[in-house]
TITI-16057 format. One record per residue (C-alpha): residue number from 0; chain; x, y, z. Coordinates in Angstrom, 1 decimal. Layout:
// residues N
+-----+-------+--------+--------+--------+
|  nr | kette |   east |  north |     up |
+-----+-------+--------+--------+--------+
| NUM |     A |      X |      Y |      Z |
...
+-----+-------+--------+--------+--------+
***
This chain:
// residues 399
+-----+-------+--------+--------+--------+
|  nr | kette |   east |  north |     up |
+-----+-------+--------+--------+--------+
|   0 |     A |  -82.8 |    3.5 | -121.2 |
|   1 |     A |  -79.6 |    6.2 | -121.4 |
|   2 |     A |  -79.6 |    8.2 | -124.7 |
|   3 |     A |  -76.0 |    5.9 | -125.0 |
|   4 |     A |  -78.1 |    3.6 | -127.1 |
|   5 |     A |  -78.6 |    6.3 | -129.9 |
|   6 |     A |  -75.9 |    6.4 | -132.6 |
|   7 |     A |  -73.5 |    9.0 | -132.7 |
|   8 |     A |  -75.5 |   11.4 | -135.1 |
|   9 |     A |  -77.0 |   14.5 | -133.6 |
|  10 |     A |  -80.5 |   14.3 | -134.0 |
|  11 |     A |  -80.1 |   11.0 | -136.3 |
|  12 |     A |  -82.9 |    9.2 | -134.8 |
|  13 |     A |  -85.3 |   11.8 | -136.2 |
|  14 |     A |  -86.4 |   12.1 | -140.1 |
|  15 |     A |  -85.4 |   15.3 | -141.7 |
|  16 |     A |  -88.4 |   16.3 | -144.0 |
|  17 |     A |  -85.1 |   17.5 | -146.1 |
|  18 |     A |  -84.9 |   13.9 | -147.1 |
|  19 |     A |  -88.1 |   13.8 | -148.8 |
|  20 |     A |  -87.4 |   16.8 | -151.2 |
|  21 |     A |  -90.7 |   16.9 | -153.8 |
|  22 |     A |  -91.6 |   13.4 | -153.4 |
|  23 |     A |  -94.6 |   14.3 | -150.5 |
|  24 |     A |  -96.0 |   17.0 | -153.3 |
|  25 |     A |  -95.4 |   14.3 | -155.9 |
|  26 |     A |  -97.2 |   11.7 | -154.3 |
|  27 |     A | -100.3 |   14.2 | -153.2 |
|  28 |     A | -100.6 |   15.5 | -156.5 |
|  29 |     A | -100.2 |   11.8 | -158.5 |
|  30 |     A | -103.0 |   10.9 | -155.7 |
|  31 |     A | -105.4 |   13.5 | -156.7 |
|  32 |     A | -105.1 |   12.8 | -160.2 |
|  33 |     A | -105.4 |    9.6 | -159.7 |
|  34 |     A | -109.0 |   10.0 | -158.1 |
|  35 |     A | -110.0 |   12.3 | -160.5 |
|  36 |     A | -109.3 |    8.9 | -163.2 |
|  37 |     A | -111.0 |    6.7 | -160.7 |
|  38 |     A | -114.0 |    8.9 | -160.3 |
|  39 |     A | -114.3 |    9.4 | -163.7 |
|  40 |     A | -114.3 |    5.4 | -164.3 |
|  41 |     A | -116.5 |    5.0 | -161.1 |
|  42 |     A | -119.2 |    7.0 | -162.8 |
|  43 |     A | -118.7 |    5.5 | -166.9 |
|  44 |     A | -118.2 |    2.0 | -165.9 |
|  45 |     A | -119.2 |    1.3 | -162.0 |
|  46 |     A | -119.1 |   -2.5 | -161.7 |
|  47 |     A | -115.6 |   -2.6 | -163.2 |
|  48 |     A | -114.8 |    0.4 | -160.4 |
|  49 |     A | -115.9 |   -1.7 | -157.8 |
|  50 |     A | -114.0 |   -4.9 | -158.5 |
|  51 |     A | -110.8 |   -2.5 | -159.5 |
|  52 |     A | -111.4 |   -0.8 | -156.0 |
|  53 |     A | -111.3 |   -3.7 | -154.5 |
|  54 |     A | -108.3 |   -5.2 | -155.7 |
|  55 |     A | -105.9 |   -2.2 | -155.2 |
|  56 |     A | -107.9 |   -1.9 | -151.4 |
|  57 |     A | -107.1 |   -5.7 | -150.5 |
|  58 |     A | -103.8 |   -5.3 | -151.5 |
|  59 |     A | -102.7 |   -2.3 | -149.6 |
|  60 |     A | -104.9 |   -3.4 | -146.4 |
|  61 |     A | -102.8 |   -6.8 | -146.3 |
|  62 |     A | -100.1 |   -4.8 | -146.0 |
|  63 |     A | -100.9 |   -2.9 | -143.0 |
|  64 |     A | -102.6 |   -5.6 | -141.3 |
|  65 |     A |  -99.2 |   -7.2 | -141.6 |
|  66 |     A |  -97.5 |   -4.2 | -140.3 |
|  67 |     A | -100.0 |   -5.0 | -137.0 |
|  68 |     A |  -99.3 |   -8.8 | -137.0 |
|  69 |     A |  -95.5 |   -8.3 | -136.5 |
|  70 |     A |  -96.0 |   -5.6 | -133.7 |
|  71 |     A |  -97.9 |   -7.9 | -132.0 |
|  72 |     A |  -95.8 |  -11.1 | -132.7 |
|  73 |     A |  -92.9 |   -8.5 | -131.3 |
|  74 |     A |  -94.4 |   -8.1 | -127.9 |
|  75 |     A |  -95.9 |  -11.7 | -127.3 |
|  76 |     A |  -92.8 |  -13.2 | -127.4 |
|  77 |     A |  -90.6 |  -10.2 | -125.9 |
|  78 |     A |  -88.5 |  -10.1 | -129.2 |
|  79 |     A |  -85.2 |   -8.3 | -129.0 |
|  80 |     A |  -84.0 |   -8.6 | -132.4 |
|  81 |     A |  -86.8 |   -6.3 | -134.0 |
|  82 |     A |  -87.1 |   -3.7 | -131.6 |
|  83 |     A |  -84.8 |   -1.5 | -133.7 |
|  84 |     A |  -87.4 |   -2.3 | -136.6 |
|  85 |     A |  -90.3 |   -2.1 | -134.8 |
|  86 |     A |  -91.3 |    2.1 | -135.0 |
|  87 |     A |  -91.7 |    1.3 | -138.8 |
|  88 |     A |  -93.8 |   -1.6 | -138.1 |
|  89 |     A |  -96.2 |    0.8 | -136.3 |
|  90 |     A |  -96.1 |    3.2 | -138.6 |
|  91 |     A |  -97.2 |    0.3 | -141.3 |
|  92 |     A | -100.1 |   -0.5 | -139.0 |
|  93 |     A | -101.1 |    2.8 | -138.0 |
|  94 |     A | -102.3 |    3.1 | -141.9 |
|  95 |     A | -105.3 |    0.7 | -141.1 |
|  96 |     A | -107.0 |    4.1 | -139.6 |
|  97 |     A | -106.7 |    5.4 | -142.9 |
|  98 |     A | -107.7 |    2.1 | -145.0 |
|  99 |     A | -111.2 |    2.5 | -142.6 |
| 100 |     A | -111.7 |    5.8 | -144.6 |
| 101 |     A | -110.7 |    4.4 | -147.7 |
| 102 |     A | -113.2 |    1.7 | -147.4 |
| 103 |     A | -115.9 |    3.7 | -147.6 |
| 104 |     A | -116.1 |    3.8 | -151.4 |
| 105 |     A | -116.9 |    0.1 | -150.9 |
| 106 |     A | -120.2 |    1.0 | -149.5 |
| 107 |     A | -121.4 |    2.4 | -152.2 |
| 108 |     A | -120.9 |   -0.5 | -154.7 |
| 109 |     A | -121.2 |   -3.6 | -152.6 |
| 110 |     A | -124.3 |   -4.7 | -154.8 |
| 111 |     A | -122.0 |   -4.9 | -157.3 |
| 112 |     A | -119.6 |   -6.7 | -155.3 |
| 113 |     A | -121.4 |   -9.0 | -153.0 |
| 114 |     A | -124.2 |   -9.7 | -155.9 |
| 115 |     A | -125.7 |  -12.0 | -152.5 |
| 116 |     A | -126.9 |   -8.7 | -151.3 |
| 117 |     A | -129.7 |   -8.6 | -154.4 |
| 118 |     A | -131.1 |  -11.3 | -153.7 |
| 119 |     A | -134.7 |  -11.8 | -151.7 |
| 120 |     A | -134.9 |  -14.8 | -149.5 |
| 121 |     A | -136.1 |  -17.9 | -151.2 |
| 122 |     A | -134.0 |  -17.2 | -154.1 |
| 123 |     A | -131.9 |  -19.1 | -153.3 |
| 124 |     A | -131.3 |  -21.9 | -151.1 |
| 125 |     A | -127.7 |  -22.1 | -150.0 |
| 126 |     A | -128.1 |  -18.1 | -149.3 |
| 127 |     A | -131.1 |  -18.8 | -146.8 |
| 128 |     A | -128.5 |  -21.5 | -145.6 |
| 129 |     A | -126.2 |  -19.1 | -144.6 |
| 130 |     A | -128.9 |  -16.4 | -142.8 |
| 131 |     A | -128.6 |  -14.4 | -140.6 |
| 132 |     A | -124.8 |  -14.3 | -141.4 |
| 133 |     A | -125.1 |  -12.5 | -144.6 |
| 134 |     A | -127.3 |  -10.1 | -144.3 |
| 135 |     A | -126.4 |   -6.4 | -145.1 |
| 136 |     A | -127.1 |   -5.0 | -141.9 |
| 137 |     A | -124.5 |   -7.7 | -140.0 |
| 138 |     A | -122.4 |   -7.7 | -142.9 |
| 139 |     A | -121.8 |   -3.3 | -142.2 |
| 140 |     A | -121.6 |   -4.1 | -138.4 |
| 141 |     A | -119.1 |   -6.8 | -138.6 |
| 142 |     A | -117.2 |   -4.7 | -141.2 |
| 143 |     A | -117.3 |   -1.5 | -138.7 |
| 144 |     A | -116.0 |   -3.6 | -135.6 |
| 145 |     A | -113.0 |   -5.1 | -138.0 |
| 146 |     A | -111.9 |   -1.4 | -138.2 |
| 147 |     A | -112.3 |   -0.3 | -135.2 |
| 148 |     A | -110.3 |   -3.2 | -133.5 |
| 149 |     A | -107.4 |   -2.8 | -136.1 |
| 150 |     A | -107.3 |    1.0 | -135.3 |
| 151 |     A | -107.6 |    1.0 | -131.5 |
| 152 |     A | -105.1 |   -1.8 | -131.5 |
| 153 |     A | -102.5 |   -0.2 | -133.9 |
| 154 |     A | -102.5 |    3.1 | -132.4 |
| 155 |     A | -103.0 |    2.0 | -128.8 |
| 156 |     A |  -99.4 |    0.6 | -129.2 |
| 157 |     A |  -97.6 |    3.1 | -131.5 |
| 158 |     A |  -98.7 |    5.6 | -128.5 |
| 159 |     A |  -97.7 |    3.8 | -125.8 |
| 160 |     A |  -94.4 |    2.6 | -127.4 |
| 161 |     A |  -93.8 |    6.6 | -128.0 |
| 162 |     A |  -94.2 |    7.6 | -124.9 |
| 163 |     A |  -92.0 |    5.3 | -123.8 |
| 164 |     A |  -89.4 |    7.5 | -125.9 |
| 165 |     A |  -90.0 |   10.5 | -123.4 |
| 166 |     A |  -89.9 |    8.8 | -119.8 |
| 167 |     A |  -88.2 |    5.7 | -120.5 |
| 168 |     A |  -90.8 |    3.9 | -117.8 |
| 169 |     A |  -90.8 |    0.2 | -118.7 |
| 170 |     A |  -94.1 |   -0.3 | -117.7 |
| 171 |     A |  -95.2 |    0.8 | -121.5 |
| 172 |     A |  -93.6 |   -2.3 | -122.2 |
| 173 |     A |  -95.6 |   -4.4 | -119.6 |
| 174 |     A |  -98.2 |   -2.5 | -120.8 |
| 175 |     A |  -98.0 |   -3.2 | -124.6 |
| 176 |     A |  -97.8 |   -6.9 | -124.1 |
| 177 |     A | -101.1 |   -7.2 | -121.8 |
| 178 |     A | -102.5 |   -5.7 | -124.7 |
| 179 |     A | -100.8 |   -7.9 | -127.3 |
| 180 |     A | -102.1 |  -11.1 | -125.4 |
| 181 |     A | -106.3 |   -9.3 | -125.2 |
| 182 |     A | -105.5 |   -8.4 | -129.2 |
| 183 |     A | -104.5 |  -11.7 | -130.9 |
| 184 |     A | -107.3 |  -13.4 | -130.3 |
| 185 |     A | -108.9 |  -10.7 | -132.1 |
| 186 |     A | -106.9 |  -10.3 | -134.7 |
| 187 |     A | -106.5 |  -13.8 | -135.9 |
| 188 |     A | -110.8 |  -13.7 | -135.7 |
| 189 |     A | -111.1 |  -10.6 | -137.3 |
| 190 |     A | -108.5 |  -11.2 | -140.4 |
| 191 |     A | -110.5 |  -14.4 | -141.3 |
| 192 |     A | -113.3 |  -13.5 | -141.1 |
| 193 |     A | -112.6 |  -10.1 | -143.0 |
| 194 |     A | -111.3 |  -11.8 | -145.6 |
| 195 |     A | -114.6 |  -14.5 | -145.4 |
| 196 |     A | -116.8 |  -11.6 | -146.3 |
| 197 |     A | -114.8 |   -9.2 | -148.6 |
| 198 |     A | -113.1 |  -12.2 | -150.9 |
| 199 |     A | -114.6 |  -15.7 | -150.5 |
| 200 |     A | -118.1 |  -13.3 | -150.3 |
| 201 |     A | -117.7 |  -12.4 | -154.0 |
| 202 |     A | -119.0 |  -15.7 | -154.4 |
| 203 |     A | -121.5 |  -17.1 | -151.8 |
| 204 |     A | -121.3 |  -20.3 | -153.2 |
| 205 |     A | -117.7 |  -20.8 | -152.7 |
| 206 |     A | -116.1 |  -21.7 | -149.3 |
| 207 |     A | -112.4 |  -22.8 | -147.8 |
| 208 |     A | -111.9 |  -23.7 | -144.6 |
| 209 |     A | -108.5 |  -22.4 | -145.6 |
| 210 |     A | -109.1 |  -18.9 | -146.8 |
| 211 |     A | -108.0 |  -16.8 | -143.9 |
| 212 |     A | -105.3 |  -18.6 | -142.9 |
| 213 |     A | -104.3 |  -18.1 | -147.1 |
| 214 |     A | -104.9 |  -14.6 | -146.8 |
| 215 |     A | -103.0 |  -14.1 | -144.1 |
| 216 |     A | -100.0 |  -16.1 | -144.8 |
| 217 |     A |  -99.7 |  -13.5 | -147.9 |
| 218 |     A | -100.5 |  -10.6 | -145.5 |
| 219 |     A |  -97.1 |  -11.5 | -143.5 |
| 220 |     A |  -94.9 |  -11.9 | -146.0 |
| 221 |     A |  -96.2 |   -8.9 | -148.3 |
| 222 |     A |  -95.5 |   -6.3 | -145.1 |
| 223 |     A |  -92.4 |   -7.9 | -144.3 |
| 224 |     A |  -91.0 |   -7.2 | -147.9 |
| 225 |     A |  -92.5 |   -3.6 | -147.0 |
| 226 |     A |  -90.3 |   -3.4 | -144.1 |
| 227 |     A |  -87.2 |   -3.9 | -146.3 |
| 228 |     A |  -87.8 |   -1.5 | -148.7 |
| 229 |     A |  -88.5 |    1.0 | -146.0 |
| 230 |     A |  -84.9 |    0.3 | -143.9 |
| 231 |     A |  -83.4 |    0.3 | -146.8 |
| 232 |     A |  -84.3 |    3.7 | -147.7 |
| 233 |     A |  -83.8 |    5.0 | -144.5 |
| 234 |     A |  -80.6 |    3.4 | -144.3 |
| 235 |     A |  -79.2 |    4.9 | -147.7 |
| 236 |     A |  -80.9 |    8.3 | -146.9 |
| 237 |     A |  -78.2 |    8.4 | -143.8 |
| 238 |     A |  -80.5 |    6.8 | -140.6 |
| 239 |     A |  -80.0 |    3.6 | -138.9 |
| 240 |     A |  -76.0 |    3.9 | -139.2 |
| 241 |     A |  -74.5 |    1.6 | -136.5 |
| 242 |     A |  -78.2 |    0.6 | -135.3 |
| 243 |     A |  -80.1 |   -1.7 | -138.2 |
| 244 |     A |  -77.0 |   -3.9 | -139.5 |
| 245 |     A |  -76.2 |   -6.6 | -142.2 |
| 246 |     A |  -77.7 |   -9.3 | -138.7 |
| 247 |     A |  -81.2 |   -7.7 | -139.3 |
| 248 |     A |  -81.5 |   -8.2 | -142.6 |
| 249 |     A |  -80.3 |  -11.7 | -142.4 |
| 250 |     A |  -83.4 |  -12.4 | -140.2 |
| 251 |     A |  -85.6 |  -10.6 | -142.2 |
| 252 |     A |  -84.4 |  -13.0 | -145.2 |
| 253 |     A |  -85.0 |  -15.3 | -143.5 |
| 254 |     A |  -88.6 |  -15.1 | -142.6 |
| 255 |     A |  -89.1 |  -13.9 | -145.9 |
| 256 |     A |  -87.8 |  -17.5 | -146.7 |
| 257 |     A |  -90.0 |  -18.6 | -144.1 |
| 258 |     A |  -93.4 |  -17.2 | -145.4 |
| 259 |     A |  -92.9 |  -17.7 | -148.6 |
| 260 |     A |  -92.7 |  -21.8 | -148.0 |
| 261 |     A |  -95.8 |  -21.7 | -145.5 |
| 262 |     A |  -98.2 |  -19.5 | -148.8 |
| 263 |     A |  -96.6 |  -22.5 | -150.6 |
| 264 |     A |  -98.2 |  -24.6 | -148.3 |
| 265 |     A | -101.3 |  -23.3 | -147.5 |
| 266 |     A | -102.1 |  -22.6 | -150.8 |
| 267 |     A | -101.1 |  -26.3 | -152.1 |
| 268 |     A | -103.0 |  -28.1 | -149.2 |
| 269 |     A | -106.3 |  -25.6 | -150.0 |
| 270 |     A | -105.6 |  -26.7 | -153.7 |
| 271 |     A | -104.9 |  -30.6 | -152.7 |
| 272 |     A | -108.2 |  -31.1 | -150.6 |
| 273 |     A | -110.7 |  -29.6 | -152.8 |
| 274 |     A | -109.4 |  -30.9 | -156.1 |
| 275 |     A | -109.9 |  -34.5 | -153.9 |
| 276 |     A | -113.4 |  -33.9 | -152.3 |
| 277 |     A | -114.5 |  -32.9 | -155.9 |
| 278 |     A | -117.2 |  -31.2 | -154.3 |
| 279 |     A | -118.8 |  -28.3 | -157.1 |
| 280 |     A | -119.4 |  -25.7 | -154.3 |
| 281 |     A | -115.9 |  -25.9 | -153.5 |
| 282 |     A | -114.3 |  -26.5 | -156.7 |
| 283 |     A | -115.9 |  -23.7 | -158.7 |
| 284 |     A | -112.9 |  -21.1 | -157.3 |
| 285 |     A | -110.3 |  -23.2 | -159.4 |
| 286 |     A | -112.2 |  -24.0 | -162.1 |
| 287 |     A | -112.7 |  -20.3 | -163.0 |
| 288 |     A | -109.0 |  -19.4 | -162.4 |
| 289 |     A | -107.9 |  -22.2 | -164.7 |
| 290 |     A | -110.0 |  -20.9 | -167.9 |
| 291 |     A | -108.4 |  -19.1 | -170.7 |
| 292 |     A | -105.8 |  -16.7 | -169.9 |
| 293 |     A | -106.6 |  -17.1 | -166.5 |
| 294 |     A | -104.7 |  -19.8 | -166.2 |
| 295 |     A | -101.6 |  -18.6 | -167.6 |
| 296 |     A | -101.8 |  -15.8 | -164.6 |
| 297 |     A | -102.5 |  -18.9 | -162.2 |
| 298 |     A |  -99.2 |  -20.8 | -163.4 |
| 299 |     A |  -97.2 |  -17.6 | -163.4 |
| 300 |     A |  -98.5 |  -17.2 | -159.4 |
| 301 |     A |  -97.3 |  -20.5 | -158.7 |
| 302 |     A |  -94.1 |  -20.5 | -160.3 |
| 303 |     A |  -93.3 |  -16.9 | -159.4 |
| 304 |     A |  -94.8 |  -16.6 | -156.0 |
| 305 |     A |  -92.8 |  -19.8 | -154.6 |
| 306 |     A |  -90.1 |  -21.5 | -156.4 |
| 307 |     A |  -88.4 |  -18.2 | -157.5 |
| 308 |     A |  -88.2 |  -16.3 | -154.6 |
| 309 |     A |  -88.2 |  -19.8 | -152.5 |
| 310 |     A |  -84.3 |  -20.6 | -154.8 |
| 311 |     A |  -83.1 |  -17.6 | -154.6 |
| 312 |     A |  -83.4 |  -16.8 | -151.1 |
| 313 |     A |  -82.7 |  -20.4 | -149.9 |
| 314 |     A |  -78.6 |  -19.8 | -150.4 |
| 315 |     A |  -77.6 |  -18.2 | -147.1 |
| 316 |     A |  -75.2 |  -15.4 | -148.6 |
| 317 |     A |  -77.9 |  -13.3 | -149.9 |
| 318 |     A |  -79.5 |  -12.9 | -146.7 |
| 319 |     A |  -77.4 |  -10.2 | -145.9 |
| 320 |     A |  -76.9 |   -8.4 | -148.7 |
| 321 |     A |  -79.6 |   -5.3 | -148.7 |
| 322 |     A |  -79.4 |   -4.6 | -152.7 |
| 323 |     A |  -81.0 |   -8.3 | -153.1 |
| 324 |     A |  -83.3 |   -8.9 | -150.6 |
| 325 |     A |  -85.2 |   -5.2 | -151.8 |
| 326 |     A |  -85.0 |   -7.1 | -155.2 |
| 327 |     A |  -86.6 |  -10.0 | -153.6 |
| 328 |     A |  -89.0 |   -7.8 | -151.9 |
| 329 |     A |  -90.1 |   -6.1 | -155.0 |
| 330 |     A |  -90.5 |   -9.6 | -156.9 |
| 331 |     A |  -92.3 |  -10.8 | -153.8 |
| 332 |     A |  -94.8 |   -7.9 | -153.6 |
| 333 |     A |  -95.5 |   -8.0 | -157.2 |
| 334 |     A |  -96.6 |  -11.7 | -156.8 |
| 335 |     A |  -98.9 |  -10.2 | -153.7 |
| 336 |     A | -100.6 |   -7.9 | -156.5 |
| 337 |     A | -101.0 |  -11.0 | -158.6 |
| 338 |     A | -102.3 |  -13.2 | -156.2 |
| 339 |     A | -105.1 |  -10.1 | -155.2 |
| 340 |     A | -105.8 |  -10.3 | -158.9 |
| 341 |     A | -106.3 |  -13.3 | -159.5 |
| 342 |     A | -108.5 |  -13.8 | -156.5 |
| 343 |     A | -110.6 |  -10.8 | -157.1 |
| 344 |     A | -111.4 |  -10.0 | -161.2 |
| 345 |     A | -112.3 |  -13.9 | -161.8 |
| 346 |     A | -115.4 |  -13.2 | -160.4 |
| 347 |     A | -115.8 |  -10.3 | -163.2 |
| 348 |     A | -114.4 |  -11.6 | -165.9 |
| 349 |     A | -115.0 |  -15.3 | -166.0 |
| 350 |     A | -114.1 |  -15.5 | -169.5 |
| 351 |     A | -110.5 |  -14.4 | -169.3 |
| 352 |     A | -108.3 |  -11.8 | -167.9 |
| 353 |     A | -108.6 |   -8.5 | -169.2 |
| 354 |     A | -106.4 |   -5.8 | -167.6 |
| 355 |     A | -108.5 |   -2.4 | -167.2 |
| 356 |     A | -106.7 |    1.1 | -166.8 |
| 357 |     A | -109.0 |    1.5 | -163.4 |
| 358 |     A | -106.9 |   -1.3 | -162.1 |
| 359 |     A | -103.6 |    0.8 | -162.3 |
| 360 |     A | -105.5 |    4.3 | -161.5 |
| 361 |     A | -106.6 |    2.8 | -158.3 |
| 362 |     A | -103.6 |    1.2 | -157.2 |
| 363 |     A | -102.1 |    4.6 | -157.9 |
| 364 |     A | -104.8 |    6.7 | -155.9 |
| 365 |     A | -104.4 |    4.2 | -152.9 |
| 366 |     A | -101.4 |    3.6 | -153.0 |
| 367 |     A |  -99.6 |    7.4 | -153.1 |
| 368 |     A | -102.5 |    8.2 | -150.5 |
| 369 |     A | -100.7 |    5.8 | -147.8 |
| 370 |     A |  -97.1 |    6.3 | -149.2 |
| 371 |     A |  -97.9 |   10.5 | -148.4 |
| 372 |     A |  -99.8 |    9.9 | -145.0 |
| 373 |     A |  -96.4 |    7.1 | -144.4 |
| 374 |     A |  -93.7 |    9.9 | -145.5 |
| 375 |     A |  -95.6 |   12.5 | -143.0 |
| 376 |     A |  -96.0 |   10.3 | -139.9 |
| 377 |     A |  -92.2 |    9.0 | -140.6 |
| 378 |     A |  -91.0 |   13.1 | -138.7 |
| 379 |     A |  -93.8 |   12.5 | -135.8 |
| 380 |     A |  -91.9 |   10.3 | -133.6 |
| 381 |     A |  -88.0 |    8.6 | -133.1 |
| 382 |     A |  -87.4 |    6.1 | -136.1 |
| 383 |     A |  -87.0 |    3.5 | -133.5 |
| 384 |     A |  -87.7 |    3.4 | -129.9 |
| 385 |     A |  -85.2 |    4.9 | -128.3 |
| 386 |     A |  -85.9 |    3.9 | -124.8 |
| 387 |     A |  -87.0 |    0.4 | -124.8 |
| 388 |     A |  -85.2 |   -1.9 | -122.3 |
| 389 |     A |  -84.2 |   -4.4 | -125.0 |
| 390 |     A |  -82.6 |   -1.9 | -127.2 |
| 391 |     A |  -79.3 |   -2.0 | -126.9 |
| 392 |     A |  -79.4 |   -5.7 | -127.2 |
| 393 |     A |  -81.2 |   -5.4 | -130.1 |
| 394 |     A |  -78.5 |   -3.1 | -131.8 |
| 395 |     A |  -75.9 |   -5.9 | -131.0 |
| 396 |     A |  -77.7 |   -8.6 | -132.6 |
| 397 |     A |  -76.1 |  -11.6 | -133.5 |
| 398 |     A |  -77.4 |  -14.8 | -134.9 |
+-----+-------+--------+--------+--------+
***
């Protein structure tokens, strides 16, 4: 594709490190003292490390995995519309090599976490029910073949889609969907079954035959309110002009719109069908979250994580308006964290919520780790592809 389809801007499809002025230090040094708090909590009070590590490593990995889904949703159906979106969306996904690394504290603490791993067979029945699945040795392998799918996968098509940006050869994007149609498979298998062990496994005697499709209906929405923030700010700090316009935001509002009515759903029907079986294995998970306080956090999820955003984003004039939707995306993403929460520190404290500082400390530590590893790869390549075929139709969206 001719360079025509670049905006007008020398050198405007390439972030200036200018642009990030102290925030890069910032977030390094915020992220060091950050893991200096957690390592300090990790040593004084381990089990409520673990659980807090969990929670603020769930969130962010959602995130990214989302970032993977809607690359690969973008070459399986040979979108146009999100081509000029997509670079960002790799960048998202590209994290998930990083989230292997920061996984690794898990390791350490997953007696803590996954108490099943204590106990000796004959212990307990509905554990030997469930060998050889959980075991500790399949349990590590599974968890090593997760991450190295996600990481192949992710960076497999950020390269391909930047070289693409040099030679302009199509066959990348041949190339990208063969891979897209070998990976989704995969990735639906993997996501499930990731959150099967890491979430629903905090309690072995729990089960859904919901739960990954749950935690995936949160993981698209949650990076898709990631994306806007991240246009947004590109778009203010002087990129995108004349290539991301008022069209793409109104489809991002949209799905927004869209995922926020399918958690509703999924969440309702998991809700619906084990309230009716009235069966205690199953029923346990909602029992807990509706005792003491915990059930104050459980209504606020409800109320905040659908019908607000779900009214607010349902009139179609704020769809285009950038200012809102990054207000919906913030609303929407602090509902995410809530909905983490409330699925992970149950299992801790059963009696009630009770907020610990090593739940902010490691949100912080993982969280400015990503945003400073995000800043750096955002120079590496073109903020959008600059040579895909569907490009300039992408640029003149309209819908």
């Amino acid at each position: 594709m001719s360079s025509g389809h670049e905006p007008s801007q020398p050198g405007s499809h390439t972030f200036d490190y200018k642009h990030v002025g102290g925030r890069f230090i910032g977030l390094v040094a915020l992220a060091i003292v950050a893991y200096a708090a957690v390592g300090f909590g990790a040593i004084n009070d381990t089990k409520q490390f673990a659980f807090s590590y969990l929670f603020a490593f769930t969130f962010f990995f959602t995130i990214c995995m989302g970032g993977l889904f809607w690359t690969l949703v973008h070459h399986a159906v040979d979108a146009e519309w999100s081509v000029v979106v997509r670079r960002q969306l790799e960048n998202m996904a590209s994290l998930l090599v990083v989230m292997a690394i920061l996984f690794i504290p898990l390791i350490f603490v997953a007696p803590k976490l996954w108490y099943w791993m204590t106990k000796l067979p004959g212990q307990d029945i509905l554990l030997d029910e469930k060998w050889p699945y959980l075991t500790e040795e399949f349990f590590w392998i599974r968890a090593a073949f997760y991450f190295l799918f996600f990481g192949i996968a992710a960076l497999w098509l950020r390269s391909n889609s930047i070289k693409q940006d040099v030679t302009g050869d199509a066959r990348y994007t041949l190339l990208n969907r063969k891979i897209t149609f070998a990976s989704l498979p995969l990735f639906a298998v993997s996501l499930t079954f990731a959150a099967i062990d890491w979430l629903m496994g905090l309690d072995y005697h729990w089960f859904s035959t919901m739960w990954g499709v749950y935690i995936f209906a949160g993981t698209a929405l949650s990076s898709l309110c990631v994306l806007v923030l991240i246009i947004t700010a590109l778009r203010n700090a002087g990129y995108f002009q004349n290539i991301i316009t008022l069209e793409h935001y109104h489809i991002l509002g949209k799905l927004m719109l869209a995922f926020t009515i399918f958690w509703a759903y999924i969440g309702f029907s998991q809700y619906m069908l084990i309230w009716y079986a009235n069966i205690p294995e199953e029923t346990v998970y909602f029992l807990r979250r509706n005792t003491e306080n915990w059930q104050i956090l459980s209504t606020a999820l409800v109320v905040g994580h659908f019908f607000v955003p779900f009214l607010l984003l349902l009139p179609n004039l704020g769809k285009k308006k950038p200012a809102f939707l990054c207000g919906m995306a913030f609303w929407i993403l602090s509902m995410h964290m809530l909905d983490i929460y409330v699925i992970v520190l149950p299992v801790l404290h059963k009696a009630g919520a009770s907020l610990s500082w090593l739940d902010v400390a490691c949100i912080a530590a993982i969280g400015c780790t990503l945003a400073a590893i995000f800043l750096k790869r955002l120079g590496d390549a073109p903020l959008w592809p600059l040579k895909d075929p569907r490009l300039k139709k992408s640029i003149a969206l309209k819908n």
